[in-house]
Each structure stands twice: as structure tokens, then as C-alpha cells.
Biopython code that builds the backbone (N, CA, C, O; Angstrom):
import numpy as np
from Bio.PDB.StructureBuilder import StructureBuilder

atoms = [
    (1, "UNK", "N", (118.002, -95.214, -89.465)),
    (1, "UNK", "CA", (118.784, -95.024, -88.250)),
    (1, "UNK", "C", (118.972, -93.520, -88.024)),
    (1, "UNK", "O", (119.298, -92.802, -88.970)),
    (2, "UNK", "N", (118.727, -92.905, -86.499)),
    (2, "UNK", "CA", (118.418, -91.429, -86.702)),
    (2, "UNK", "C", (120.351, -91.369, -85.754)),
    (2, "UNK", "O", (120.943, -91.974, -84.861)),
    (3, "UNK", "N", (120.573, -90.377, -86.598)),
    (3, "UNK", "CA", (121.900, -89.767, -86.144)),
    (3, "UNK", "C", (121.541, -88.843, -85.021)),
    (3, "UNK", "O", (120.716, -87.937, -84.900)),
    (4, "UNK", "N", (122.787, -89.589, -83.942)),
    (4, "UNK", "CA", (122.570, -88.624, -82.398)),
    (4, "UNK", "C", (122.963, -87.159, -82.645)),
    (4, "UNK", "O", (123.824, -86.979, -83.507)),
    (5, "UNK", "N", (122.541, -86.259, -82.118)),
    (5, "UNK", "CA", (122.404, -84.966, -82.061)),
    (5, "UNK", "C", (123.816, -84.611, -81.851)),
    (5, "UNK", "O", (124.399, -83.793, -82.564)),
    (6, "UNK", "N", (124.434, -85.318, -80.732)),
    (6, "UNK", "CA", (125.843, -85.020, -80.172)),
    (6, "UNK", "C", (126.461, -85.141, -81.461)),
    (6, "UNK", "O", (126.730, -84.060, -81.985)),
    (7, "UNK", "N", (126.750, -86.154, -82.099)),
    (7, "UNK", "CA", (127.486, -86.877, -83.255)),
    (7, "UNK", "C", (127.325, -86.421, -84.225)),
    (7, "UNK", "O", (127.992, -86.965, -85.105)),
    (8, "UNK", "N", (126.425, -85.225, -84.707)),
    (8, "UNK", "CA", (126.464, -84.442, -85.414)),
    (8, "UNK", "C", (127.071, -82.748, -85.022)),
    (8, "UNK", "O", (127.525, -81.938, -85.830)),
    (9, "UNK", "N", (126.909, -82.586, -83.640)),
    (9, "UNK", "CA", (127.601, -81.347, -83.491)),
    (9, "UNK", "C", (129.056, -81.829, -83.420)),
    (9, "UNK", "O", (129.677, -80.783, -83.237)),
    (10, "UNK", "N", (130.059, -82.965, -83.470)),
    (10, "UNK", "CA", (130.921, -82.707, -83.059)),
    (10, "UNK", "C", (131.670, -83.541, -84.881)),
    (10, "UNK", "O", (132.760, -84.004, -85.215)),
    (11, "UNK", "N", (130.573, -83.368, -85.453)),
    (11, "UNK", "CA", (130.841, -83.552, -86.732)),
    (11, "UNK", "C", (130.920, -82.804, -87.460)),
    (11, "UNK", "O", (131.713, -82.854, -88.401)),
    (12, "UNK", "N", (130.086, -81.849, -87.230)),
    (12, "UNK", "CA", (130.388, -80.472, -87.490)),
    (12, "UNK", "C", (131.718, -79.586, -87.279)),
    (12, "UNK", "O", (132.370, -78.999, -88.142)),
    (13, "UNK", "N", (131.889, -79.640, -86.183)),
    (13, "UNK", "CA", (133.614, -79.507, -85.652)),
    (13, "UNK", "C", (134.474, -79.654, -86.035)),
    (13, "UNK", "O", (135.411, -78.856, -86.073)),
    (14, "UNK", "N", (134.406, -81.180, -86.614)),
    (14, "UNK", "CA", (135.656, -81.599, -87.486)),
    (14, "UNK", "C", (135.508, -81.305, -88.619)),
    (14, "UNK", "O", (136.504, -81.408, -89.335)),
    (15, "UNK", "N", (134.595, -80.964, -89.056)),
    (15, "UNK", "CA", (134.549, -80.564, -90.589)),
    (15, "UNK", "C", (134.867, -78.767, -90.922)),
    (15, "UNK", "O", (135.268, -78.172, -91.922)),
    (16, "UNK", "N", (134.447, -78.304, -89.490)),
    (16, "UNK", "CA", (135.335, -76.710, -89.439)),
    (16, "UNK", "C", (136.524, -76.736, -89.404)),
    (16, "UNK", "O", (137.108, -75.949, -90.148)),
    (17, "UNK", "N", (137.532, -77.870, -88.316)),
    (17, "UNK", "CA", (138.540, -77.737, -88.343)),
    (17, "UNK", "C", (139.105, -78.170, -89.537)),
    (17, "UNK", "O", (139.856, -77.371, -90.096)),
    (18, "UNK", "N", (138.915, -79.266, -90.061)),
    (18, "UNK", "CA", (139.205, -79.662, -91.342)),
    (18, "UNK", "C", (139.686, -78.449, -92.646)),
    (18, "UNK", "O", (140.587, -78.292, -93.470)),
    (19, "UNK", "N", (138.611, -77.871, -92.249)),
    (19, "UNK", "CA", (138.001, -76.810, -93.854)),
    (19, "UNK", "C", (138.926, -75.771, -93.010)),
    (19, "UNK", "O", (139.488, -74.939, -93.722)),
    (20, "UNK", "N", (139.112, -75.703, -91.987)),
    (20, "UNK", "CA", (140.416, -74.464, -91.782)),
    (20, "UNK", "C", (141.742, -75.003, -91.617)),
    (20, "UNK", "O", (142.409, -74.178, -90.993)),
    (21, "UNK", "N", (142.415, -76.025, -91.904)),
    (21, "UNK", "CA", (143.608, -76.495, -92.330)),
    (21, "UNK", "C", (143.512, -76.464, -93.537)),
    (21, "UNK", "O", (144.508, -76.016, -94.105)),
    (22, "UNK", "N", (142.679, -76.774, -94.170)),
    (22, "UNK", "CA", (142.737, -77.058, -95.561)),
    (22, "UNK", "C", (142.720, -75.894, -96.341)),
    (22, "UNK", "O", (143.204, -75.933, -97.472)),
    (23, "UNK", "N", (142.047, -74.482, -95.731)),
    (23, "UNK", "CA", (142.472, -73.032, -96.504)),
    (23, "UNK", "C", (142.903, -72.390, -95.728)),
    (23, "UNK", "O", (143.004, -71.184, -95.955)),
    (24, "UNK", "N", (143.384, -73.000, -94.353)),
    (24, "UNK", "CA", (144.315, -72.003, -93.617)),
    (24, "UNK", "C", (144.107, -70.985, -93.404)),
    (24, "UNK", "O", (145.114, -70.279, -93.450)),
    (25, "UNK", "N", (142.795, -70.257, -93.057)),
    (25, "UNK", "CA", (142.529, -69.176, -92.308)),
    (25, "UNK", "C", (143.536, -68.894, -91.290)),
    (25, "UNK", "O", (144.422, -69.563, -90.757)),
    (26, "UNK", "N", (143.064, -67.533, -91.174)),
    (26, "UNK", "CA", (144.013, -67.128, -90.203)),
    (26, "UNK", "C", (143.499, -67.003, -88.740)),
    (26, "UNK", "O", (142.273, -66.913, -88.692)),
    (27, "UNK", "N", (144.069, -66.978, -87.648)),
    (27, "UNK", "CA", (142.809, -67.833, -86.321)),
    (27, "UNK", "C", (141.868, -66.807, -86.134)),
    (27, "UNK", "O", (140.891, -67.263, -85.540)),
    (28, "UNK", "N", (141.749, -65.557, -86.404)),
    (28, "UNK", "CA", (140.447, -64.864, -86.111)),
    (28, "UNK", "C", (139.479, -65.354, -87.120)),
    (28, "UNK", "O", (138.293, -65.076, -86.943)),
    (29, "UNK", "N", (139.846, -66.077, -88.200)),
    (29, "UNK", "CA", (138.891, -66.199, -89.025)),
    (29, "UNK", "C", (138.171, -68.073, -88.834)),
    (29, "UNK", "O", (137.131, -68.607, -89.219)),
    (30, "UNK", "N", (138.951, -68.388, -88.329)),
    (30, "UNK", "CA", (138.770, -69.885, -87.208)),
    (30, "UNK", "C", (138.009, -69.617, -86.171)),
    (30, "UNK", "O", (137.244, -70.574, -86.049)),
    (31, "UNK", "N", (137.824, -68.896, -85.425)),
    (31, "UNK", "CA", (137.701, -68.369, -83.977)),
    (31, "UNK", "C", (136.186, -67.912, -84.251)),
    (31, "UNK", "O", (135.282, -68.021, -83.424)),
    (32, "UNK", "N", (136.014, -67.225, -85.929)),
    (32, "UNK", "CA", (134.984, -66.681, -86.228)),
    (32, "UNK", "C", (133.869, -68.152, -86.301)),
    (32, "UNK", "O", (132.809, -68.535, -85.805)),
    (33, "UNK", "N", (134.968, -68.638, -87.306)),
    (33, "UNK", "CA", (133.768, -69.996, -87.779)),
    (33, "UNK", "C", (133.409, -70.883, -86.639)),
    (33, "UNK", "O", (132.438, -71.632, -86.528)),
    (34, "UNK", "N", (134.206, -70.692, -85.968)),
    (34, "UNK", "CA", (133.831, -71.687, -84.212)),
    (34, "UNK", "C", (132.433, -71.285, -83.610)),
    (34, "UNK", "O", (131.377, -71.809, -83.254)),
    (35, "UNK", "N", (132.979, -70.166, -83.694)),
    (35, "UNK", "CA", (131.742, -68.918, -82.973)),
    (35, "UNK", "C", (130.284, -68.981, -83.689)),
    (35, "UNK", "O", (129.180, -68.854, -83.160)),
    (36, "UNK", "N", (130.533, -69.158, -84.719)),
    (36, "UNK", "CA", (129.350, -68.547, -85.851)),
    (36, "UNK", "C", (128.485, -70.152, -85.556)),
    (36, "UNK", "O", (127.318, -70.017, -85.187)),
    (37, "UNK", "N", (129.044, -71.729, -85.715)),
    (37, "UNK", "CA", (128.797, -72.774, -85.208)),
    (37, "UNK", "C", (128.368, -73.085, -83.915)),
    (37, "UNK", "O", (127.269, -73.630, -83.809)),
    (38, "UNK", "N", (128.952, -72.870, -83.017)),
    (38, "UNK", "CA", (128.449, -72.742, -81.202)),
    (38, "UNK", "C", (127.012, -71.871, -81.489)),
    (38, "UNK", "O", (125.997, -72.553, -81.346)),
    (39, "UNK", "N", (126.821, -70.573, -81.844)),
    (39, "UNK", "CA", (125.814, -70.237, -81.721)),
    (39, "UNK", "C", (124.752, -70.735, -82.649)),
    (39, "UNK", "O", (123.590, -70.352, -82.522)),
    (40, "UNK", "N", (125.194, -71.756, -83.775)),
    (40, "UNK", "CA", (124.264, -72.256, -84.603)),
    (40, "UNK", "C", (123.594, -73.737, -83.724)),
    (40, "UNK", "O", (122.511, -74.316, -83.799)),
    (41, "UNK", "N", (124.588, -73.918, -83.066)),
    (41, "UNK", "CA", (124.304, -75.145, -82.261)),
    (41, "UNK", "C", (123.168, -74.268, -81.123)),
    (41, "UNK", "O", (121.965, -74.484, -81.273)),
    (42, "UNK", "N", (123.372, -73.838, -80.631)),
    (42, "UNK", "CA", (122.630, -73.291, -79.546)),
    (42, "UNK", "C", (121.080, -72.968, -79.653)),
    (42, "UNK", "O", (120.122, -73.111, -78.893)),
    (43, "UNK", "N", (121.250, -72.494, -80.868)),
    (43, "UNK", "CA", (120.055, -72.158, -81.517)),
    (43, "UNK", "C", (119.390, -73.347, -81.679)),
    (43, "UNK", "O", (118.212, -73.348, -81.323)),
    (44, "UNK", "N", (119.899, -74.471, -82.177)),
    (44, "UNK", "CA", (119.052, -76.137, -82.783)),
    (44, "UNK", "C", (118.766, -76.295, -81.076)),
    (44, "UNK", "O", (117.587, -76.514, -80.797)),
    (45, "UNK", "N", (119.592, -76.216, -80.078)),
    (45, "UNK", "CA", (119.240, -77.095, -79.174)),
    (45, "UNK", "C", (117.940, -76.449, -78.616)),
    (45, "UNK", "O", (117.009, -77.187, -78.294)),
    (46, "UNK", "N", (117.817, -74.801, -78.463)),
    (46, "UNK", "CA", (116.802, -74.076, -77.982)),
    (46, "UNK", "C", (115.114, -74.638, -78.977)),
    (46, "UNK", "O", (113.943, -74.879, -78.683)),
    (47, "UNK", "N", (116.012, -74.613, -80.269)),
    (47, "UNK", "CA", (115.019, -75.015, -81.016)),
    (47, "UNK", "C", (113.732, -76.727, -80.895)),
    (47, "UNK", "O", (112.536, -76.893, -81.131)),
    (48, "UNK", "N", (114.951, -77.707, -80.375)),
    (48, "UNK", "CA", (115.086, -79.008, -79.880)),
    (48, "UNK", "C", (114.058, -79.061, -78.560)),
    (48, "UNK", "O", (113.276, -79.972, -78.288)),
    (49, "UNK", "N", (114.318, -77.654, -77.720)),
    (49, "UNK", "CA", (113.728, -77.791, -76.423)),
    (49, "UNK", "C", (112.201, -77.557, -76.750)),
    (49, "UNK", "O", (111.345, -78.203, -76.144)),
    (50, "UNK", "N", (111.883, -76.670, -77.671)),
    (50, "UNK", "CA", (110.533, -75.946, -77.933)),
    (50, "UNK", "C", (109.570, -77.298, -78.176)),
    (50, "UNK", "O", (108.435, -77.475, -77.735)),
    (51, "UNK", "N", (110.469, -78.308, -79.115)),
    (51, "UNK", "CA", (109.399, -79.139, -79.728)),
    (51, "UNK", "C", (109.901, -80.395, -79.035)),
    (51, "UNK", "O", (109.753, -81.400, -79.730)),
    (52, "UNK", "N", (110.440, -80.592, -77.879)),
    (52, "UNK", "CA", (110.860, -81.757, -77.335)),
    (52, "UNK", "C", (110.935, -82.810, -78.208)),
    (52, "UNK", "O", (110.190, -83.748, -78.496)),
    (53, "UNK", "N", (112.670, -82.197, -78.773)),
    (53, "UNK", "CA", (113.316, -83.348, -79.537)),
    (53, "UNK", "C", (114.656, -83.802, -78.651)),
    (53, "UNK", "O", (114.778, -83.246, -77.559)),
    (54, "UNK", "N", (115.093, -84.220, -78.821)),
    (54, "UNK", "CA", (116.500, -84.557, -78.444)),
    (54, "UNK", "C", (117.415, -83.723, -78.577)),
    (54, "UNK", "O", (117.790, -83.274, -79.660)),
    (55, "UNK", "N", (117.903, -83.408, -77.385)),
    (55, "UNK", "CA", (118.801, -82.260, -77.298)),
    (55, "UNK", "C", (120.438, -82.364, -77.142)),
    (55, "UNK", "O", (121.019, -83.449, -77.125)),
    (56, "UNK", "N", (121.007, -81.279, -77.047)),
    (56, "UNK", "CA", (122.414, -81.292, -77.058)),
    (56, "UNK", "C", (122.468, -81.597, -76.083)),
    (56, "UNK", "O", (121.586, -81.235, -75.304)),
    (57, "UNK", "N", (123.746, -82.580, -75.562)),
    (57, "UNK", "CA", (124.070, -82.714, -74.119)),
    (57, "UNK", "C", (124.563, -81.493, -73.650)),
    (57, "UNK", "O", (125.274, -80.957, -74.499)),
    (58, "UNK", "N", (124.407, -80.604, -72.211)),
    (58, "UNK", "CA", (125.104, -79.426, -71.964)),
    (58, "UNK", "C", (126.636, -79.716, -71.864)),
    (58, "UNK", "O", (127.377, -78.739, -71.755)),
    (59, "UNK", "N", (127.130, -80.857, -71.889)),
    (59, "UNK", "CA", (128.850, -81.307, -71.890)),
    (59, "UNK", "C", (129.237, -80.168, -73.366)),
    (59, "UNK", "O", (129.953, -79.169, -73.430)),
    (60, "UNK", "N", (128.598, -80.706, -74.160)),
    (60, "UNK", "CA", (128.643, -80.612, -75.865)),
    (60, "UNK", "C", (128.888, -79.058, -75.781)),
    (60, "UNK", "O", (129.893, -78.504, -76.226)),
    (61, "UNK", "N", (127.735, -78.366, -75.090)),
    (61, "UNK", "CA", (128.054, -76.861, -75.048)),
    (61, "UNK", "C", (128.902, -76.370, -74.607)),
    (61, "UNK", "O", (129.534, -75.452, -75.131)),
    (62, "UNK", "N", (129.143, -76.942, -73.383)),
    (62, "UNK", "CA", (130.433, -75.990, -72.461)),
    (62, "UNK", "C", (131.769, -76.931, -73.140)),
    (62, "UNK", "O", (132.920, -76.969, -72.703)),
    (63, "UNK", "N", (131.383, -77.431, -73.965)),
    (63, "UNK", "CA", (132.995, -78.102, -75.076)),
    (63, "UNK", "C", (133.182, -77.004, -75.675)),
    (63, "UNK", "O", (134.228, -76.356, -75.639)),
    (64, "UNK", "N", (131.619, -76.552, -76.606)),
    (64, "UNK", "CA", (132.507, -75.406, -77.723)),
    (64, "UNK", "C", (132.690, -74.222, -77.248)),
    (64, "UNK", "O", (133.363, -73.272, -77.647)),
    (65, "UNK", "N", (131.925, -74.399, -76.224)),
    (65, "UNK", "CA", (132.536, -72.444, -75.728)),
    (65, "UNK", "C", (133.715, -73.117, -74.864)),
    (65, "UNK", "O", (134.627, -72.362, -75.199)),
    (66, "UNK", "N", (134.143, -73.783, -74.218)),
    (66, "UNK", "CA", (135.667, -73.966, -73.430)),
    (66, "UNK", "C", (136.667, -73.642, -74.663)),
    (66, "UNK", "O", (137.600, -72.869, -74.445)),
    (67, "UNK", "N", (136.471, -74.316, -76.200)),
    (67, "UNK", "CA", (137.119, -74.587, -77.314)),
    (67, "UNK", "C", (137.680, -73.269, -77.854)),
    (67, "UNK", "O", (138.587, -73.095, -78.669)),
    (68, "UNK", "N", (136.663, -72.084, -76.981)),
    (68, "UNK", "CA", (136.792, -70.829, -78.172)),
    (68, "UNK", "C", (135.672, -70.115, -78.799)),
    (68, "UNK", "O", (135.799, -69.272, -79.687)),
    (69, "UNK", "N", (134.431, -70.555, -78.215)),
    (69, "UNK", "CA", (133.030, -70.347, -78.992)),
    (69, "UNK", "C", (132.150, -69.700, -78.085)),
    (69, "UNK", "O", (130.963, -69.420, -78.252)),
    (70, "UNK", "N", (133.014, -69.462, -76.925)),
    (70, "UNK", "CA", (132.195, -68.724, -75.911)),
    (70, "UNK", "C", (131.349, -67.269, -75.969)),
    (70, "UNK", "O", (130.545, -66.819, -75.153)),
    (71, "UNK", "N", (131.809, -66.726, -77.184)),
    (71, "UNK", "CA", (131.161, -65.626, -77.801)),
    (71, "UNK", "C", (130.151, -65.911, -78.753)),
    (71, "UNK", "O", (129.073, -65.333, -78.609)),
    (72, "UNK", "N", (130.312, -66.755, -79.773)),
    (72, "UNK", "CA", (129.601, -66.893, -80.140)),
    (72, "UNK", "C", (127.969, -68.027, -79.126)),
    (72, "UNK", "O", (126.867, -68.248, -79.629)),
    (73, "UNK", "N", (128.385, -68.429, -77.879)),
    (73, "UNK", "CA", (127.608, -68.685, -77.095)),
    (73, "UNK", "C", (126.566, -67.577, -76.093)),
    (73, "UNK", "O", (125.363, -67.520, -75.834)),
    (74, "UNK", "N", (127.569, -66.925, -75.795)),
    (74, "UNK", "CA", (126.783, -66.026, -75.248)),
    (74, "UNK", "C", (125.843, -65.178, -76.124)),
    (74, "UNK", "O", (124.823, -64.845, -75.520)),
    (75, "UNK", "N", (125.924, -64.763, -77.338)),
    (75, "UNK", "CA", (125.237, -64.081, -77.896)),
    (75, "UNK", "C", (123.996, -65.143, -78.652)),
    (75, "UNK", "O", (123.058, -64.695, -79.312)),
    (76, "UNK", "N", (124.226, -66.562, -78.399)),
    (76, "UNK", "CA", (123.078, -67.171, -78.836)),
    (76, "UNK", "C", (122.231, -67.479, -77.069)),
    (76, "UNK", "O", (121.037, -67.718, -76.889)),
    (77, "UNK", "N", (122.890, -67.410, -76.423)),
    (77, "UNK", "CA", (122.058, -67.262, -74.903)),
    (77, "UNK", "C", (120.972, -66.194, -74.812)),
    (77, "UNK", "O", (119.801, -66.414, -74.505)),
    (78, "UNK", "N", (121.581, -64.847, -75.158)),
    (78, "UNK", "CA", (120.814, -63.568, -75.006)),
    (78, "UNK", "C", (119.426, -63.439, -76.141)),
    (78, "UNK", "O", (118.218, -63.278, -75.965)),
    (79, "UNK", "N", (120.458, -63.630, -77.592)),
    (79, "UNK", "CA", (118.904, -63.828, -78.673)),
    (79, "UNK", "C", (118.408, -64.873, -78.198)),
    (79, "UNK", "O", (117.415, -64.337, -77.705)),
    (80, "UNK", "N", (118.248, -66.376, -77.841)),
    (80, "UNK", "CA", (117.446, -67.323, -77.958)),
    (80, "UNK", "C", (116.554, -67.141, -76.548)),
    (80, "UNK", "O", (115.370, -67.446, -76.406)),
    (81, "UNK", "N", (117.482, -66.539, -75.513)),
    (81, "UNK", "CA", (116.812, -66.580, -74.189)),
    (81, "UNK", "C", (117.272, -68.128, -73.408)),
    (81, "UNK", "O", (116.851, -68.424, -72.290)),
    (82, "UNK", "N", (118.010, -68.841, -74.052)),
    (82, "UNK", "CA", (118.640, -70.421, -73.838)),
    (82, "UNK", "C", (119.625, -70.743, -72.984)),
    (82, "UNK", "O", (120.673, -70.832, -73.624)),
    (83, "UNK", "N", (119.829, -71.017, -71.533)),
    (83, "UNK", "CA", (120.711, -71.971, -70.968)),
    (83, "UNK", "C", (121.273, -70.371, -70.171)),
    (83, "UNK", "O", (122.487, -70.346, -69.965)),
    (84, "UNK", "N", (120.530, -69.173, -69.762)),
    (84, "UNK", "CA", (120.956, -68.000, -68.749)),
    (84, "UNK", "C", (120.515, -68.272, -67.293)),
    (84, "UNK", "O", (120.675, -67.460, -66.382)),
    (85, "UNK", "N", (119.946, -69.489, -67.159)),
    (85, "UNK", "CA", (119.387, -69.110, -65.626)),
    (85, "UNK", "C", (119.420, -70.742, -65.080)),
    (85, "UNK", "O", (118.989, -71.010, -63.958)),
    (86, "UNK", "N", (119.797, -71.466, -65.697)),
    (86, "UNK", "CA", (119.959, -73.153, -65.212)),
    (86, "UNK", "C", (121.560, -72.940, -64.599)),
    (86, "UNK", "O", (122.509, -72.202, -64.864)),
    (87, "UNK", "N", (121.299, -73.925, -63.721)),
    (87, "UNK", "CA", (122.183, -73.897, -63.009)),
    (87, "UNK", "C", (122.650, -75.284, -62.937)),
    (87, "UNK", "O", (122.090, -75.820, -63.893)),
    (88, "UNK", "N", (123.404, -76.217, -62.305)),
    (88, "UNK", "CA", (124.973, -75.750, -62.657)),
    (88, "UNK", "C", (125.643, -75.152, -64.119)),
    (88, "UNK", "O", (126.826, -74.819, -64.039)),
    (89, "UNK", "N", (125.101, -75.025, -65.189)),
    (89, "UNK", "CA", (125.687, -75.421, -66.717)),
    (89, "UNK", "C", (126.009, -73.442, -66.230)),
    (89, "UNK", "O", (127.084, -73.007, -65.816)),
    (90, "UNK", "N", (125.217, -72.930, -66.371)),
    (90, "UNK", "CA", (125.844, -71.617, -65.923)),
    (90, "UNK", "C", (127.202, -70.903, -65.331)),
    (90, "UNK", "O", (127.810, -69.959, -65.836)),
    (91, "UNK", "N", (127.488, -71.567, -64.204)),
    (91, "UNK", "CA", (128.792, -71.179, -63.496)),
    (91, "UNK", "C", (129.339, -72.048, -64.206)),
    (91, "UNK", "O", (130.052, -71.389, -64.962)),
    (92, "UNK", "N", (129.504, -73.460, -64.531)),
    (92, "UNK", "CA", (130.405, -74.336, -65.327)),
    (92, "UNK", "C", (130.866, -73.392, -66.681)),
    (92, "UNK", "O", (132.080, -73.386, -66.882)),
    (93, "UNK", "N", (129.724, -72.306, -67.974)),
    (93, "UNK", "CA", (129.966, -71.778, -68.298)),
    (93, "UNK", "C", (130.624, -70.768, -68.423)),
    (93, "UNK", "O", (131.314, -70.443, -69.388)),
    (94, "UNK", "N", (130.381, -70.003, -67.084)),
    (94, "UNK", "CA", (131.203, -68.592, -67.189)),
    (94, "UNK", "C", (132.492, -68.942, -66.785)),
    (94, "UNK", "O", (133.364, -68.110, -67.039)),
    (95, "UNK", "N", (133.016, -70.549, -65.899)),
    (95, "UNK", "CA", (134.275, -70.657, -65.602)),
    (95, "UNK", "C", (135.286, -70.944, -67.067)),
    (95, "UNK", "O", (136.474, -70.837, -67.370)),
    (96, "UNK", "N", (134.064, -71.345, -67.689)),
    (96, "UNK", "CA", (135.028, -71.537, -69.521)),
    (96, "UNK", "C", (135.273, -70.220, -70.311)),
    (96, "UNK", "O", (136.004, -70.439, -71.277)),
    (97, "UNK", "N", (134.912, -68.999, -70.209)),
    (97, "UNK", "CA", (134.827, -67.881, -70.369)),
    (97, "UNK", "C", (136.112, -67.423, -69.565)),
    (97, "UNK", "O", (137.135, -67.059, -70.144)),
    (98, "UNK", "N", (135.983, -67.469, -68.178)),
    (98, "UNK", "CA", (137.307, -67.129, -67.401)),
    (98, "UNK", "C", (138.647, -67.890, -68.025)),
    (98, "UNK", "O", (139.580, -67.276, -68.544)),
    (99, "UNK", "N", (138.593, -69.066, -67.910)),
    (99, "UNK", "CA", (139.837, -69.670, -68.779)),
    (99, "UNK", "C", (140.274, -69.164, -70.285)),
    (99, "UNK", "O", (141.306, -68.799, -70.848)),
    (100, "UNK", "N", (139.006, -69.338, -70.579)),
    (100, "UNK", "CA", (139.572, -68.312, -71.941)),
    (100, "UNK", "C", (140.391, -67.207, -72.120)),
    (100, "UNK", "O", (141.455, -66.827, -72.609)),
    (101, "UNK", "N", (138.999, -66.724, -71.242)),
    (101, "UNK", "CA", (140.100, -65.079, -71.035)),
    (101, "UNK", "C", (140.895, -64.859, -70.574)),
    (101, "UNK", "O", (141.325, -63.773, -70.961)),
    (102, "UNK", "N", (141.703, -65.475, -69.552)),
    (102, "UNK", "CA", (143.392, -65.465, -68.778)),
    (102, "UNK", "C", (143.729, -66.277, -70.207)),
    (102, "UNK", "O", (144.232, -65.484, -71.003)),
    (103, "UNK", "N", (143.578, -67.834, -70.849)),
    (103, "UNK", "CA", (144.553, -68.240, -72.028)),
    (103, "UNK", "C", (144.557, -67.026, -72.789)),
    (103, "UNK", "O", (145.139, -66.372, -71.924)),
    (104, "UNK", "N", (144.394, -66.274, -73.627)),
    (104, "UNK", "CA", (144.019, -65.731, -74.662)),
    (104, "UNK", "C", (144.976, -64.221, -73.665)),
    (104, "UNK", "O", (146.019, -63.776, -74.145)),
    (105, "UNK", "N", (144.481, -63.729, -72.518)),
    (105, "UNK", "CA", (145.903, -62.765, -71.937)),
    (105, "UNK", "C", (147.377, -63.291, -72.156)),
    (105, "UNK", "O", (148.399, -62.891, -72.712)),
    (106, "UNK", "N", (147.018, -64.246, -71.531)),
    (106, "UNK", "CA", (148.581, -65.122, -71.222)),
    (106, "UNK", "C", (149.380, -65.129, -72.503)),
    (106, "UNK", "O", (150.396, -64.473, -72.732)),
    (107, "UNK", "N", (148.714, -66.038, -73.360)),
    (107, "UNK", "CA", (149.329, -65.968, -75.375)),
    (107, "UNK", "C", (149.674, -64.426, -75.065)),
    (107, "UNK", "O", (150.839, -64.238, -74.714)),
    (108, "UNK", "N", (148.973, -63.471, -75.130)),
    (108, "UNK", "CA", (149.293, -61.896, -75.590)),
    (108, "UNK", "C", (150.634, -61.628, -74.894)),
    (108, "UNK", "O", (151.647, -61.005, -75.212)),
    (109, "UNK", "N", (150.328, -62.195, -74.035)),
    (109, "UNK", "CA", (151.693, -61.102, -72.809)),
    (109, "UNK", "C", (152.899, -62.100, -72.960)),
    (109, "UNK", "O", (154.038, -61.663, -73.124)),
    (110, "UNK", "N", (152.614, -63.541, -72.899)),
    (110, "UNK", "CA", (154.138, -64.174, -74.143)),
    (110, "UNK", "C", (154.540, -63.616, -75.109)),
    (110, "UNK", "O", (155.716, -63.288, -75.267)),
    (111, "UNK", "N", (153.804, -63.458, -75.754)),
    (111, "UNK", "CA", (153.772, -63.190, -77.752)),
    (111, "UNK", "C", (154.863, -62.087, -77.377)),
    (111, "UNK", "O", (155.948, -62.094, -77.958)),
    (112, "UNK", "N", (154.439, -60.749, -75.996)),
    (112, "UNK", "CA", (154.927, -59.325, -76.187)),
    (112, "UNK", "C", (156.104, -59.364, -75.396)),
    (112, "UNK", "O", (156.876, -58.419, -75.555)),
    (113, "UNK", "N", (156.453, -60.351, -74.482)),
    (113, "UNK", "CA", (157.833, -60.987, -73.698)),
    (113, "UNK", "C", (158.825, -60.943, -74.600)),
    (113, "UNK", "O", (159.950, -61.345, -74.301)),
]
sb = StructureBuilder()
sb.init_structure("model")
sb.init_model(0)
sb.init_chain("A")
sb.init_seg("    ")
for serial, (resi, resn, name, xyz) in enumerate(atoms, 1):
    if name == "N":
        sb.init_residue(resn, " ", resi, " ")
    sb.init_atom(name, np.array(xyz, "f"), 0.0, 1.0, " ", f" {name:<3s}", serial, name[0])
structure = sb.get_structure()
């Protein structure tokens, strides 16, 4: 029985979040392992496309970069050359990037309230 592609990236997920409750990183070091994963994912799916295997759903992607992995997405966009010029997943992307970046202001300028 071949395990769906999705069901393994989001198995992956839980097993990051898991492994960072369980040694309690501190969130840049969460944020890192998110990142370092999104772009490992990105890479299989680019990889997936070359040899027409079964690919990530683009939902799956714009999950982990909405999640926090949007850096580590973009920098697997630029090395792989993967998912910069399709459209809709593009603007759907950079609007998860924008949310990020106002959440991640917003926390700051509470935190300094």
C-alpha cells in the first residue's frame, strides 16, 4: 500500500511539532525547523514533477508557508526554480507571506504595548 504524498508531509509536521514540545525549543528554533521542512518538501515535490510522480497538493504548500514556512519556501522556489510563475498558487502565496508579515508585526507591537 503506497502512502499518499500529502499524508506524509503533514506527518512530518506533526512529528516537528511533536519533537518541539517535547524539547521545547525556543520559537526561532521551531520557525527554523518549519522552514528547513517546507523547503524540504518543496524540493520532493519539484523533484516529483521531474519524474512524474505524485505530487504535493499546492493546498499542502500554501499550508506550510501560511503556518510559518514561508521562508523557508521561498528560498526553495528560487534554488529549485519551483511554483514562481503558476498562477493562481502564486498570489494565493504571496497573500500568506503578507499575513505573516502584519501577524508577526502585530505580536511585536503588542509584546512592546
Amino acid at each position: 500500500m503506497a502512502m499518499s504524498i500529502n499524508l506524509l508531509c503533514y506527518g512530518l509536521l506533526v512529528l516537528t511539532v511533536g519533537a518541539s514540545l517535547y524539547v521545547q525549543p525556543s520559537v526561532l528554533a521551531a520557525l527554523l525547523a518549519l522552514n528547513i521542512l517546507t523547503f524540504l518538501i518543496y524540493g520532493a515535490d519539484k523533484q516529483a514533477a521531474r519524474r512524474e510522480w505524485r505530487r504535493v497538493p499546492e493546498i499542502t504548500l500554501l499550508i506550510f508557508g501560511l503556518i510559518g514556512g514561508w521562508v523557508g519556501a521561498l528560498f526553495a522556489q528560487q534554488l529549485f526554480r519551483h511554483k514562481t510563475q503558476k498562477q493562481p498558487f502564486k498570489t494565493w502565496f504571496m497573500l500568506s507571506v503578507v499575513v505573516n508579515v502584519i501577524l508577526v508585526v502585530g505580536v511585536g507591537y503588542w509584546q512592546t504595548a
